[in-house]
DOZA-651422 format. One record per residue (C-alpha): residue in three letters; x negated, y negated, z negated. Coordinates in nm, 2 decimals, always signed. Each point is the difference from the previous one (the first is absolute). Example, Ala and Ser with C-alpha at 12.3 -4.5 7.8 and 13.67 -1.06 7.14 Angstrom:
 res      x      y      z
 Ala  -1.23  +0.45  -0.78
 Ser  -0.14  -0.34  +0.07
END
This chain:
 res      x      y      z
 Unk  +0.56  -6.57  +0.84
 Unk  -0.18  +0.30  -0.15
 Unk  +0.35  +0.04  -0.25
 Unk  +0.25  -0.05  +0.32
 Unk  -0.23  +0.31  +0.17
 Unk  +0.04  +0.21  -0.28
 Unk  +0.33  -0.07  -0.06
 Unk  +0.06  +0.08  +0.39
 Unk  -0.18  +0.32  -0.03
 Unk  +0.22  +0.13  -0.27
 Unk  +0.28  -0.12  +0.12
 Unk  -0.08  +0.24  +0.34
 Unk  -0.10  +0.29  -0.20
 Unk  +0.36  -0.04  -0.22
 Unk  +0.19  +0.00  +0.34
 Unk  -0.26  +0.31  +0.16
 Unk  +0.08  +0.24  -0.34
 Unk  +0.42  -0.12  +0.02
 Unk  +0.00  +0.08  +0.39
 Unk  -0.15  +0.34  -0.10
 Unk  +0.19  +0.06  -0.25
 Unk  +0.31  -0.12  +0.21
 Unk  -0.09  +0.24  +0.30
 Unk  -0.06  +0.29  -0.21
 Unk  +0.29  +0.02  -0.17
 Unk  +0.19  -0.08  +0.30
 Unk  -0.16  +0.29  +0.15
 Unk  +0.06  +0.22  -0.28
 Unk  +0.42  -0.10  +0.00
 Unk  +0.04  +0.07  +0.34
 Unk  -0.27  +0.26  +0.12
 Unk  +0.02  +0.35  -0.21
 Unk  -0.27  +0.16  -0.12
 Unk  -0.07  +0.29  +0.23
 Unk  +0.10  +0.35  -0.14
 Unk  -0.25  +0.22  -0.09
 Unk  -0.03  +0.38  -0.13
 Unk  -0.14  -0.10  -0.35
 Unk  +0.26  -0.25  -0.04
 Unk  +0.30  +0.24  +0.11
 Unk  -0.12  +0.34  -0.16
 Unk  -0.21  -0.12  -0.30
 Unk  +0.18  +0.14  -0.34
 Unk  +0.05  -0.14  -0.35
 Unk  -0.13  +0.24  -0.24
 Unk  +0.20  +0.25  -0.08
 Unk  +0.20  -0.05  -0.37
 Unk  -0.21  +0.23  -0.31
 Unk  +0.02  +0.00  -0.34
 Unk  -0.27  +0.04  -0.26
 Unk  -0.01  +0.06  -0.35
 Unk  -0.16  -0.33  -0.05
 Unk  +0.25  -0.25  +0.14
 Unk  +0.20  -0.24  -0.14
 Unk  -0.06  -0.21  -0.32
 Unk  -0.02  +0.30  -0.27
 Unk  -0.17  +0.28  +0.26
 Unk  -0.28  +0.20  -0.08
 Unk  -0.26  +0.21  +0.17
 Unk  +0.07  +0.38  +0.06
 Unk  -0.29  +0.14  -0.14
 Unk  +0.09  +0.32  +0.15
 Unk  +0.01  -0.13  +0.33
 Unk  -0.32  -0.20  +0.00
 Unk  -0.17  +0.29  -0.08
 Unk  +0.13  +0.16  +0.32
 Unk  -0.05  -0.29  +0.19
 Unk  -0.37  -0.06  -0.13
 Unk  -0.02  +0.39  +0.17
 Unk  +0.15  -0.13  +0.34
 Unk  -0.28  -0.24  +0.00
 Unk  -0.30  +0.18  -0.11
 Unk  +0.11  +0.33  +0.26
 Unk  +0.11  -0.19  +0.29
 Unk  -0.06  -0.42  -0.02
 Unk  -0.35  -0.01  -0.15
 Unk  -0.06  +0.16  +0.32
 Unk  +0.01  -0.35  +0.19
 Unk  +0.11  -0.24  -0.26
 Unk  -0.16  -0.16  -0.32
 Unk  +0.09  -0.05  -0.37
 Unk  -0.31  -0.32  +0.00
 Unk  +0.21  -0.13  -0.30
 Unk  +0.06  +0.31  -0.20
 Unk  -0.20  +0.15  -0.26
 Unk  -0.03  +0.36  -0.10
 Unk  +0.05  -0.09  -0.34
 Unk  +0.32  -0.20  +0.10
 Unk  +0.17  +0.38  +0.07
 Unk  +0.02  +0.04  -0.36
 Unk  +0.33  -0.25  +0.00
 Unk  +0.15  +0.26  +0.20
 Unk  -0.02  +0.25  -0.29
 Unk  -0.34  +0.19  +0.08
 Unk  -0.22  +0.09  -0.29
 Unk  -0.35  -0.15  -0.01
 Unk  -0.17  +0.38  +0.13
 Unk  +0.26  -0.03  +0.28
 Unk  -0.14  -0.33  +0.13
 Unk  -0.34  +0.09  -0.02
 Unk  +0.08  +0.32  +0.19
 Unk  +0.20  -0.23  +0.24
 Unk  -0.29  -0.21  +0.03
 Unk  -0.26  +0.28  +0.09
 Unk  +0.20  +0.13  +0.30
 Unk  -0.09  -0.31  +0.20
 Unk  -0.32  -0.16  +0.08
 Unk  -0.13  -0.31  -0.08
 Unk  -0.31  -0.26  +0.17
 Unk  -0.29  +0.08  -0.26
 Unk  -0.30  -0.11  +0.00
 Unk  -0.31  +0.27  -0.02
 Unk  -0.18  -0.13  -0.38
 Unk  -0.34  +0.18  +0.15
 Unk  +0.01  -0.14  +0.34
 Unk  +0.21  -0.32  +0.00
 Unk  +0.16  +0.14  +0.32
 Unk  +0.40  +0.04  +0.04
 Unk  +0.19  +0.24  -0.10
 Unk  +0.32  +0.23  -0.05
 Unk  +0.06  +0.10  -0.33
 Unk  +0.34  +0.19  -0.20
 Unk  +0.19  -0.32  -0.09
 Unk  +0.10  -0.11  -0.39
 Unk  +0.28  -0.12  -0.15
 Unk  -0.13  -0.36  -0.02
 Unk  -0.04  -0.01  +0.37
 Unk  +0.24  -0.09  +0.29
 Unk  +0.14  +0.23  +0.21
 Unk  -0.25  -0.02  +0.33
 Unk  +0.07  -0.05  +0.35
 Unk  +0.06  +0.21  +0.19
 Unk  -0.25  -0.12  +0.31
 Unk  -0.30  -0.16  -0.03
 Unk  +0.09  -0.31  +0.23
 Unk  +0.25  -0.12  +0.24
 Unk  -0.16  +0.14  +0.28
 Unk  +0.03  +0.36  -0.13
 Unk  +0.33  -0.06  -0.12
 Unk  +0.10  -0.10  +0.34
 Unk  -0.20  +0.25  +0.20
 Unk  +0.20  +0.24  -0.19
 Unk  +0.38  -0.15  +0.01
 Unk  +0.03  -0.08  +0.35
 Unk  -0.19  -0.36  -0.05
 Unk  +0.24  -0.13  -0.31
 Unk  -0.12  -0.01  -0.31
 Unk  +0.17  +0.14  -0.27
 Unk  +0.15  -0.25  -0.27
 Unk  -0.07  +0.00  -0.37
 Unk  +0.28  +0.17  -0.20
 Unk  -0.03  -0.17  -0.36
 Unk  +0.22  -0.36  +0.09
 Unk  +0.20  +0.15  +0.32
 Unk  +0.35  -0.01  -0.20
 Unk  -0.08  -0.36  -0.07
 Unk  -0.14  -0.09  +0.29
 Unk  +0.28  +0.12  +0.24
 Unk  +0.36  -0.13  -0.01
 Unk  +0.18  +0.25  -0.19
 Unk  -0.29  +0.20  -0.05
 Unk  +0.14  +0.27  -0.18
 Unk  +0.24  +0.09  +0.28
 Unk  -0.26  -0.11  +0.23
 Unk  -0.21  +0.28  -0.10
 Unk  +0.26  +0.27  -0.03
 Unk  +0.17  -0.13  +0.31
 Unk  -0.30  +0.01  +0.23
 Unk  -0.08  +0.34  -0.12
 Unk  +0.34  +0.15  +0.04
 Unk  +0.03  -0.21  +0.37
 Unk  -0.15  +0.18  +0.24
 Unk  +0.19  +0.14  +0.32
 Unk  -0.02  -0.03  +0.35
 Unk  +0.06  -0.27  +0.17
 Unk  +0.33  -0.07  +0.09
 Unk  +0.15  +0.05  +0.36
 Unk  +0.17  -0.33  -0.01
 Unk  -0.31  -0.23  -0.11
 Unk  -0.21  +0.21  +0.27
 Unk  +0.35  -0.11  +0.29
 Unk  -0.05  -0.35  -0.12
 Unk  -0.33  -0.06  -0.07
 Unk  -0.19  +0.21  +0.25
 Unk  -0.33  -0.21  -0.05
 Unk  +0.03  +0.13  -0.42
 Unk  -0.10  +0.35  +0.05
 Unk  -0.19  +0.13  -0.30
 Unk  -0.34  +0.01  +0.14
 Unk  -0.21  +0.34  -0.03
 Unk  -0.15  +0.02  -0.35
 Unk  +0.24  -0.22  -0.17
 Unk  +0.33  +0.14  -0.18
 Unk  +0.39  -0.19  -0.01
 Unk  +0.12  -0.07  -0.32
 Unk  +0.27  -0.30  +0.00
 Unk  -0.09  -0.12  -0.33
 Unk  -0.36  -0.10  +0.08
 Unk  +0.02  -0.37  +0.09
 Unk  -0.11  +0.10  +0.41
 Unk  +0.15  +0.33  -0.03
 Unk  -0.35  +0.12  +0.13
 Unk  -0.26  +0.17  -0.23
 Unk  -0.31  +0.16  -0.04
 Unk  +0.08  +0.19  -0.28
 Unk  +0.10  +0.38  +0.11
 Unk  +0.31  +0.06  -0.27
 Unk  -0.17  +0.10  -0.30
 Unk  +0.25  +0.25  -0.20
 Unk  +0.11  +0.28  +0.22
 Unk  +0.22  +0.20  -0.24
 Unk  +0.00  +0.27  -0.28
 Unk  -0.35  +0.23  -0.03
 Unk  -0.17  -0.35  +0.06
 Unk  -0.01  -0.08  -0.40
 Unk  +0.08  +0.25  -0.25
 Unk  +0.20  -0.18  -0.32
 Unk  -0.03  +0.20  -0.33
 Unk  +0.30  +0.20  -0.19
 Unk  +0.21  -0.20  -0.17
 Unk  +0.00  -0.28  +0.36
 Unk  +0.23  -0.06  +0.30
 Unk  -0.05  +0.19  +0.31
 Unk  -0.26  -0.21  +0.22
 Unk  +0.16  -0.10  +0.32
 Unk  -0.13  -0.31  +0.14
 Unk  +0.27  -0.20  -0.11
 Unk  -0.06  +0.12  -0.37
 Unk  -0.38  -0.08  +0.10
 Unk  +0.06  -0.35  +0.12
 Unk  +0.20  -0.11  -0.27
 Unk  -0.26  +0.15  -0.23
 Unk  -0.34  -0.19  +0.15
 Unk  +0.20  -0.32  +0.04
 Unk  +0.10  -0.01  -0.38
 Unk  -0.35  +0.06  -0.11
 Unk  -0.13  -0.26  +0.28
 Unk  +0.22  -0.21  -0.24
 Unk  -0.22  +0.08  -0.29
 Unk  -0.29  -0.14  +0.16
 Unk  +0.14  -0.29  +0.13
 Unk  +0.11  -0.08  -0.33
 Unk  -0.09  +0.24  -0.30
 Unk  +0.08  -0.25  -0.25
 Unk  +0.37  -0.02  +0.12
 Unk  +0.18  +0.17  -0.29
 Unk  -0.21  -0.26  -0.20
 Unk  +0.09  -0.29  +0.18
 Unk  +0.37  +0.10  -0.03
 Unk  -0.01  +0.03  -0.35
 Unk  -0.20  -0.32  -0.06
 Unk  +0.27  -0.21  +0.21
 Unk  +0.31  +0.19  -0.19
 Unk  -0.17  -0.16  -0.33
 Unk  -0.01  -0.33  +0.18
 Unk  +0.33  -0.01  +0.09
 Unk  +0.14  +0.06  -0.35
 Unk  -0.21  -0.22  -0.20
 Unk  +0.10  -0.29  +0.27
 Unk  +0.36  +0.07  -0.03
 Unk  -0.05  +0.04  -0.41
 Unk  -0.20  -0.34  +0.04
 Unk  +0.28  -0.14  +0.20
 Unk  +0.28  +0.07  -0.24
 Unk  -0.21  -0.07  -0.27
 Unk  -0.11  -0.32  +0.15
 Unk  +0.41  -0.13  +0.09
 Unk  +0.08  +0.15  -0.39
 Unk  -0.27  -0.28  -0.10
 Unk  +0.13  -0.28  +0.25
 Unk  +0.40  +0.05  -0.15
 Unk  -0.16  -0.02  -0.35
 Unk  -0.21  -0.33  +0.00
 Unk  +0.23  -0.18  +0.24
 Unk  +0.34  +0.08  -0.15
 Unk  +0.19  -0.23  -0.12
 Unk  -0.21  -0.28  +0.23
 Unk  +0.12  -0.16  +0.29
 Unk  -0.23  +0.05  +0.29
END
């Protein structure tokens, strides 16, 4: 009896989940989904190239030098490097004194060694770069209730996050008479800012480069417009995502050889035993 009742019990479950199942997709062939503003006037990042694409690229030293300045004189403002060290900058070509100068111009939690109590103190090349708030609820009271996200994994953590970043920071305009004819309801709401490569075209985030005079780029560098100064923070945003990408590279072009020298070496060895032999 007991094994007939289970039986019956699964049996009505099987048929509950196939009449679901049955219903929704029926209702998903024949009902379309209703249009909305994100879905009609979201963008695809726009298409950027950096120095470190592709199988043989390499970082721009050059550049993520002036991207590392985009950071420190207008991100570090509301964003965080929780993942970078000071003494990481020295892959981008500073010298040693450099870094520790680097390192001094921010301040970093300490700990009083009289007192015990907290802290500020002139940071060191063995520390991370610090945030920039000291909680969520500052960071929010002080970007229109978002807090800011952490910079050092954003190009791996977004689709396309290279030209995700550059994109978004090169996107904004005003929203656009025809999304504001069809979509009345989508009105950018007071505080928030239209950019149509941010995935609700909404955000908190005033538009952080505003032009030339903003960042001043040393002889020898390319004027800084805020396209130059987008493509410049999202390569080095690159860096430390991944800082050990040139390395990885090379380490996998090694692989690749010594398996296609193992392969031919390997069929070489198979024509040599077995010739002659049928098989």
């Amino acid at each position: 009896m007991a094994r007939i009742l289970s039986i019956l019990v699964g049996l009505f479950f099987t048929v509950a989940l196939a009449w679901s199942f049955g219903l929704g997709f029926y209702t998903w062939a024949t009902e379309p989904a209703a249009e909305t503003a994100e879905h009609e006037f979201h963008r695809h990042p726009k298409e950027v190239h950096f120095a470190s694409d592709g199988a043989f690229g390499k970082f721009d030293k050059q550049q993520l030098q002036r991207g590392f300045q985009v950071y420190k004189e207008v991100c570090s403002a509301c964003h965080s490097l929780s993942h970078v060290a000071f003494r990481d900058l020295e892959q981008l070509g500073y010298s040693e004194g450099q870094v520790k100068a680097i390192a001094a111009g921010f301040q970093v939690p300490g700990t009083d060694q009289t007192t015990g109590e907290a802290n500020s103190r002139p940071g060191m090349p063995t520390d991370y770069f610090p945030k920039p708030f000291a909680n969520d609820i500052a960071a929010r009271a002080a970007n229109n209730n978002a807090v800011p996200p952490d910079l050092s994994l954003m190009t791996k953590a977004r689709h396309d996050g290279p030209a995700y970043v550059y994109s978004l920071l090169t996107g904004y305009q005003a929203q656009p008479a025809e999304l504001l004819k069809k979509f009345p309801d989508a009105k950018t709401p007071s505080g928030l800012h239209y950019n149509p490569y941010f995935a609700n075209l909404n955000l908190a985030m005033a538009p952080p480069l505003t032009g030339e005079g903003q960042v001043e780029y040393g002889a020898g560098n390319p004027r800084p417009t805020v396209d130059q100064m987008a493509k410049d923070v999202s390569a080095f945003l690159i860096w430390t995502a991944e800082p050990k990408l040139e390395k990885r590279k090379q380490t996998g072009l090694a692989v690749c050889l010594f398996l296609l020298f193992a392969t031919v070496l390997g069929y070489m060895s198979y024509r040599n035993i077995w010739a002659g032999k049928k098989h």
